[in-house]
C-alpha positions in Angstrom: 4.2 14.0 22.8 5.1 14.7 19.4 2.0 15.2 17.3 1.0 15.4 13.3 2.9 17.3 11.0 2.0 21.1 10.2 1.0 21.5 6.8 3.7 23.7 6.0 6.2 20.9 7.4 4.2 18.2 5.1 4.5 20.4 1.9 8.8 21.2 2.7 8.7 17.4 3.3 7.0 16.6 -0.2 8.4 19.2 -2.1 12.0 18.0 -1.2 11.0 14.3 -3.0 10.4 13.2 -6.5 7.0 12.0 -7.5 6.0 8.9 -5.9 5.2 6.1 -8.6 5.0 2.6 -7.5 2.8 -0.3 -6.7 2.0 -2.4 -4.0 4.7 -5.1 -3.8 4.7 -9.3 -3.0 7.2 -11.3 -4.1 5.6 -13.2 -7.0 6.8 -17.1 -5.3 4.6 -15.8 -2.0 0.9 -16.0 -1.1 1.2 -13.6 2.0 3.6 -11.3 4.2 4.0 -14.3 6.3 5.7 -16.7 3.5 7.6 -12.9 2.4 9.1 -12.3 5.8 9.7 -15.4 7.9 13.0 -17.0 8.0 12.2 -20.1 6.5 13.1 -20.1 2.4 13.5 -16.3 2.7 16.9 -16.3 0.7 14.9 -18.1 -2.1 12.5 -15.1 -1.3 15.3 -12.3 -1.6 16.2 -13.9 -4.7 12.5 -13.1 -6.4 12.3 -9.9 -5.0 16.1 -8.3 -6.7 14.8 -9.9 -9.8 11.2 -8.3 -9.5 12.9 -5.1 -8.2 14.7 -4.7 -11.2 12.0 -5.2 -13.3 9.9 -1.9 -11.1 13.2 0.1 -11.6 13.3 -0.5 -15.6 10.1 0.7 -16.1 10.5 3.9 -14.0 8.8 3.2 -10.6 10.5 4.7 -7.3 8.6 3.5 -4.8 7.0 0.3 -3.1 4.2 -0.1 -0.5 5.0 -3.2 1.1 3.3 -5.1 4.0 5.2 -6.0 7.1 3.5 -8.8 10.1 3.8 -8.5 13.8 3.3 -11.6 13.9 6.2 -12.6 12.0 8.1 -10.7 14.6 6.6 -12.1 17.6 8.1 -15.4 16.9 11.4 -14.5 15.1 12.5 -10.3 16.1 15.7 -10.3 15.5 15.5 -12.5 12.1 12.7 -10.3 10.9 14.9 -6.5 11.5 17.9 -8.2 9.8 15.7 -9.3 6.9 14.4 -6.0 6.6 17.5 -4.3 6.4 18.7 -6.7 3.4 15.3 -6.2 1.6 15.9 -2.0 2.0 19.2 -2.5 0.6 18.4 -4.1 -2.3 15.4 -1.7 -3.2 17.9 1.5 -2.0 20.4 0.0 -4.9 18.2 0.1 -7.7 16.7 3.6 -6.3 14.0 2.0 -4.8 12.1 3.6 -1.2 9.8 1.6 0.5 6.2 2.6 2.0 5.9 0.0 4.9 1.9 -0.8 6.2 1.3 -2.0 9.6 -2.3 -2.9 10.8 -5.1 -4.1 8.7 -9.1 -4.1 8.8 -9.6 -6.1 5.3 -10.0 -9.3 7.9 -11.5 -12.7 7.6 -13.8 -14.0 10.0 -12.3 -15.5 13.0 -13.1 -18.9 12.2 -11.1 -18.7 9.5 -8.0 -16.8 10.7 -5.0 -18.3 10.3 -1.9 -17.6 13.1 1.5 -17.8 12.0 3.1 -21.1 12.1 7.2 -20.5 11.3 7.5 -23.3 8.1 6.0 -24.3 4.6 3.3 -22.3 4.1 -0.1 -23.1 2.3 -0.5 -23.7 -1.1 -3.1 -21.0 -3.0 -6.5 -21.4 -3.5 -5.8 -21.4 -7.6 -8.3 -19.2 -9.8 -8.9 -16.5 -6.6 -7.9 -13.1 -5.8 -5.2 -13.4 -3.3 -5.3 -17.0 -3.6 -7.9 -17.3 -1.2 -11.4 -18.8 -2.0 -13.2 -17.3 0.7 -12.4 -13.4 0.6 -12.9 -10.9 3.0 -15.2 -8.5 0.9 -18.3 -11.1 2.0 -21.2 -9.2 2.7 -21.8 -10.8 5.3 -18.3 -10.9 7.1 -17.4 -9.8 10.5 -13.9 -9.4 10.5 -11.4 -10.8 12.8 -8.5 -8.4 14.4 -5.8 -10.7 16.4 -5.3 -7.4 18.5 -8.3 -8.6 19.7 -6.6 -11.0 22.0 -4.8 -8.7 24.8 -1.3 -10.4 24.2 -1.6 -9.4 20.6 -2.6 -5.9 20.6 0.2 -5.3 23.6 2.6 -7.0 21.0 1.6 -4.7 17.8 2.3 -1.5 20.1 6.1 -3.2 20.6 6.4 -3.9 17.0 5.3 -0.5 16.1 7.6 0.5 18.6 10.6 -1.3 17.3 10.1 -0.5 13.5 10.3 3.0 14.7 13.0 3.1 16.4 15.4 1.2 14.1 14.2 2.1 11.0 12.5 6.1 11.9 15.4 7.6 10.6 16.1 5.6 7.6 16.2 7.4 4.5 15.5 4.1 2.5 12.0 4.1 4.1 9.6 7.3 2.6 6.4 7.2 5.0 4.8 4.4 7.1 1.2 3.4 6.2 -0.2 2.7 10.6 -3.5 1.1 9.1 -5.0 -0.4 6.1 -8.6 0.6 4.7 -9.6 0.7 8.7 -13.7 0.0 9.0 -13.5 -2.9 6.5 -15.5 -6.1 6.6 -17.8 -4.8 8.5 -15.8 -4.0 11.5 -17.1 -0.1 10.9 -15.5 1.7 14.1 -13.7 -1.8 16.1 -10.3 -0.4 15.0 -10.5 3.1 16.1 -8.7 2.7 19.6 -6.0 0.9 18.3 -5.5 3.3 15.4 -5.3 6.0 17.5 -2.7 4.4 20.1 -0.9 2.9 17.4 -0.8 6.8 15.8 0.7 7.6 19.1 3.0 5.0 20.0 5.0 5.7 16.2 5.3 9.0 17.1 6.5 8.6 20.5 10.0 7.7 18.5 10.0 10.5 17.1 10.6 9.4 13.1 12.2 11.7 10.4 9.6 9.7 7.8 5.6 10.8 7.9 2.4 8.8 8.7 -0.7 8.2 6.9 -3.3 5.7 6.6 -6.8 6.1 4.3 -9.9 6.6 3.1 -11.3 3.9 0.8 -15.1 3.1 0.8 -15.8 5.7 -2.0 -18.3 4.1 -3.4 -21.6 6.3 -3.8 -20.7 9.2 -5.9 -21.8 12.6 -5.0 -20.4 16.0 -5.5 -18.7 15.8 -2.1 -17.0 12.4 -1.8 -16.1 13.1 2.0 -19.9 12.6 3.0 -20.1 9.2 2.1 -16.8 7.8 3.9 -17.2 6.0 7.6 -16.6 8.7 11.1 -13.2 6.0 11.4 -11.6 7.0 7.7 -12.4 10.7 8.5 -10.8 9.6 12.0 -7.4 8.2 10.1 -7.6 11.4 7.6 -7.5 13.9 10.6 -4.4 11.6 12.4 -2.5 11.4 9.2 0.7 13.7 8.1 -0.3 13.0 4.4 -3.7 12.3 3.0 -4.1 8.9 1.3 -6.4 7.2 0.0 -7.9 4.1 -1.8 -9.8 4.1 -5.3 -10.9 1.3 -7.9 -13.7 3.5 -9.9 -13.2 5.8 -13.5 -10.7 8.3 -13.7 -13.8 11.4 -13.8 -14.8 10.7 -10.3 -11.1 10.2 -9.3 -10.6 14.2 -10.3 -13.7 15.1 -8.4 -12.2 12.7 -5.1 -9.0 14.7 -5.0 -10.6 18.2 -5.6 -12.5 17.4 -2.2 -9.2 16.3 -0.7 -7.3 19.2 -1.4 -10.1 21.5 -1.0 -10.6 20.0 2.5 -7.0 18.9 3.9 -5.0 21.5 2.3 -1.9 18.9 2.6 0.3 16.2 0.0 -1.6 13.3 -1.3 -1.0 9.8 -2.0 -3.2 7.3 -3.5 -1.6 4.0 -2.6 -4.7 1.4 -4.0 -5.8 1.7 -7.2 -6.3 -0.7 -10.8 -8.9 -2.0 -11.5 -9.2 -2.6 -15.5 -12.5 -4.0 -15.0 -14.3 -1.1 -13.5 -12.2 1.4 -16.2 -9.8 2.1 -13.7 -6.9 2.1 -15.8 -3.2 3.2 -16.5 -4.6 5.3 -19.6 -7.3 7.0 -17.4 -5.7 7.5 -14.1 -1.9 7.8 -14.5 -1.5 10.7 -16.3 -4.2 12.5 -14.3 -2.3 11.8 -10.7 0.9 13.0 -13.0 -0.4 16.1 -13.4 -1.6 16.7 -9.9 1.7 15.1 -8.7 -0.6 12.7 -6.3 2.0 9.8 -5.2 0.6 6.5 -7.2 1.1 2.9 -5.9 -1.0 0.9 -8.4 -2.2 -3.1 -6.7 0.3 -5.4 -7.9 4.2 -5.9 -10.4 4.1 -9.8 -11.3 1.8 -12.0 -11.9 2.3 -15.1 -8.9 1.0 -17.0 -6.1 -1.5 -14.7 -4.9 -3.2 -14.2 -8.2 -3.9 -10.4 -7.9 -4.9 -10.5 -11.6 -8.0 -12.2 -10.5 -11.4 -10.2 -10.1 -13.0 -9.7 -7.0 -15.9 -9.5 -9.4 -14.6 -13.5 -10.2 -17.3 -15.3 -7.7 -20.2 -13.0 -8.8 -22.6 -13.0 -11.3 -21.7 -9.8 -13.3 -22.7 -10.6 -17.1 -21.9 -6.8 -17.3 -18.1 -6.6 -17.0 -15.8 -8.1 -19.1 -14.2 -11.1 -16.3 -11.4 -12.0 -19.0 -9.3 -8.7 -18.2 -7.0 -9.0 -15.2 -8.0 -7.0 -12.3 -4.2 -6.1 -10.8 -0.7 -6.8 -12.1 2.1 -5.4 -14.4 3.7 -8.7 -15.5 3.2 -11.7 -16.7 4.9 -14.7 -15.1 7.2 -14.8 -17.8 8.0 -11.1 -17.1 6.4 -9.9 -20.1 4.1 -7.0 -20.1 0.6 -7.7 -19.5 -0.5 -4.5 -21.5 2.7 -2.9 -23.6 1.6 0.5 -24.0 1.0 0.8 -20.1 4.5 -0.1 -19.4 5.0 2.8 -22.0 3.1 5.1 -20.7 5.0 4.6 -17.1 8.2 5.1 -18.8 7.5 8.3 -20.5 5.6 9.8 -17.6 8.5 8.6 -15.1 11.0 10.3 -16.9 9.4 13.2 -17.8 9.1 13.8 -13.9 12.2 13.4 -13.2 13.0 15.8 -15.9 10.8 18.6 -14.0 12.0 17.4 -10.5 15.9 18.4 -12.1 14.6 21.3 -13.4 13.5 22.1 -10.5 16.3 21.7 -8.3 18.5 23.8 -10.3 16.7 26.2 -10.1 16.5 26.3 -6.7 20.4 26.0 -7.1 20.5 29.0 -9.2 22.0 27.2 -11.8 
């Protein structure tokens, strides 16, 4: 069975692609991947997204990390692959690849999971991150995985299977993300055997495209980041072709997180959650500083919308010490107007002056 990348085949990979500069991508009229990807209202849904697409390619980005549900394609398969292959098209036209993420530990109990029902979705929880009131970050939250359920988790295995084999040599798609932030709200280790099958049932199909999924509960700072991580995000680290991870804290302890990471995994890496303006964890302190050490960057959130990214996790707390009036996630304003100018600047300028050294490079490896 085919197994991770060598390093050497991660690096001829990444060195064959520009920088990765993105964010993480809804369509600012949807709440969830459910209301993005069912067939109900979708072409009003395509409509949002070539707008909002535009707007990511004008400001320099190249790449989107965008979430896809099984359970979308339980109830409508062939709908869902077509729907897919129009949204590729429209990102592939403005220059646009996609990241695509599968599963998910960032779960709400399950007394408060919600199945997919094909229709009008919900209306947002209004003044909450994500738009829902009751979050998944609760302390005291035992999250809820539907591959719990037998049917479900035998289901997941045929969607992975699927995307694999009709999308695992497209060149519109860059990587595919098999699990989000595994370990989170409180599951700890719960995923780990369906991380490791779903590892191995993607890459039973043999894809042209690498997998990752990441570290994230960086939290406790320490001169070796690594130690303070869960056994099941070392697990997803060792199983990935290219390290990834998750980060909402200053820029210094960013440099001293991807020291660790290179000094450990010797392979590409991507940071595909970060901004947090809040915490300091800002365009002006982190972008130029994964520039420089050409980590792939998908920032949380382009246009302000349903789910309310801009929100604070921070909103429901008492935290007299940060400053609760500065948005969390988010680009754009719903009018499509910069939330902060000079970061849409700074994107520009640092976007263009990769793909100035990316065309250097090339000809030189041209001989030109």
């Amino acid at each position: 069975m085919p197994g991770q990348w060598s390093i050497e085949k991660t690096w001829q990979w990444y060195n064959g692609i520009p920088w990765l500069r993105g964010c993480n991508y809804l369509p600012s009229d949807c709440l969830d991947p459910y209301e993005e990807w069912q067939e109900y209202d979708f072409n009003e849904k395509i409509k949002t997204a070539e707008s909002e697409l535009d707007l990511a390619a004008s400001i320099g980005f190249n790449s989107l990390r965008v979430r896809l549900s099984f359970e979308v394609w339980i109830q409508e398969k062939e709908g869902l692959l077509k729907r897919i292959d129009r949204f590729l098209s429209i990102a592939e036209k403005r220059n646009i690849n996609i990241l695509f993420r599968f599963g998910q530990d960032c779960l709400v109990p399950k007394n408060e999971y919600r199945p997919f029902i094909p229709g009008k979705q919900r209306n947002p929880d209004w003044g909450y991150h994500g738009g829902i009131m009751n979050d998944p970050w609760r302390k005291d939250n035992l999250g809820y995985s539907p591959l719990e359920e037998p049917e479900n988790e035998k289901a997941f295995y045929a969607f992975l299977r699927e995307m694999a084999k009709v999308f695992g040599k497209d060149k519109r798609v860059v990587m595919w993300e098999i699990w989000n932030e595994p370990g989170n709200s409180g599951r700890k280790n719960l995923s780990a055997g369906y991380i490791k099958r779903s590892f191995e049932v993607f890459r039973e199909e043999q894809p042209v495209q690498p997998l990752t999924a990441g570290a994230w509960s960086f939290h406790q700072k320490s001169s070796n980041p690594l130690s303070s991580i869960m056994d099941i995000e070392k697990m997803v680290l060792d199983l990935s072709d290219i390290i990834n991870f998750h980060y909402y804290g200053d820029s210094a302890y960013l440099a001293v997180i991807i020291r660790c990471l290179k000094a450990k995994y010797k392979r590409p890496i991507i940071i595909t959650e970060w901004l947090h303006r809040i915490l300091n964890n800002n365009y002006s302190g982190i972008f130029p500083l994964l520039f420089s050490e050409k980590i792939g960057s998908y920032s949380y959130g382009l246009k302000a919308g349903k789910a309310q990214f801009y929100e604070p996790w921070e909103g429901l707390r008492k935290r007299p010490d940060l400053d609760l009036r500065l948005w969390q996630h988010d680009l754009f304003r719903e009018n499509g107007r910069p939330y902060d100018p000079k970061e849409i600047e700074l994107i520009n300028q640092l976007a263009q002056y990769a793909d100035e050294q990316d065309g250097f490079a090339a000809s030189n490896i041209r001989g030109e």
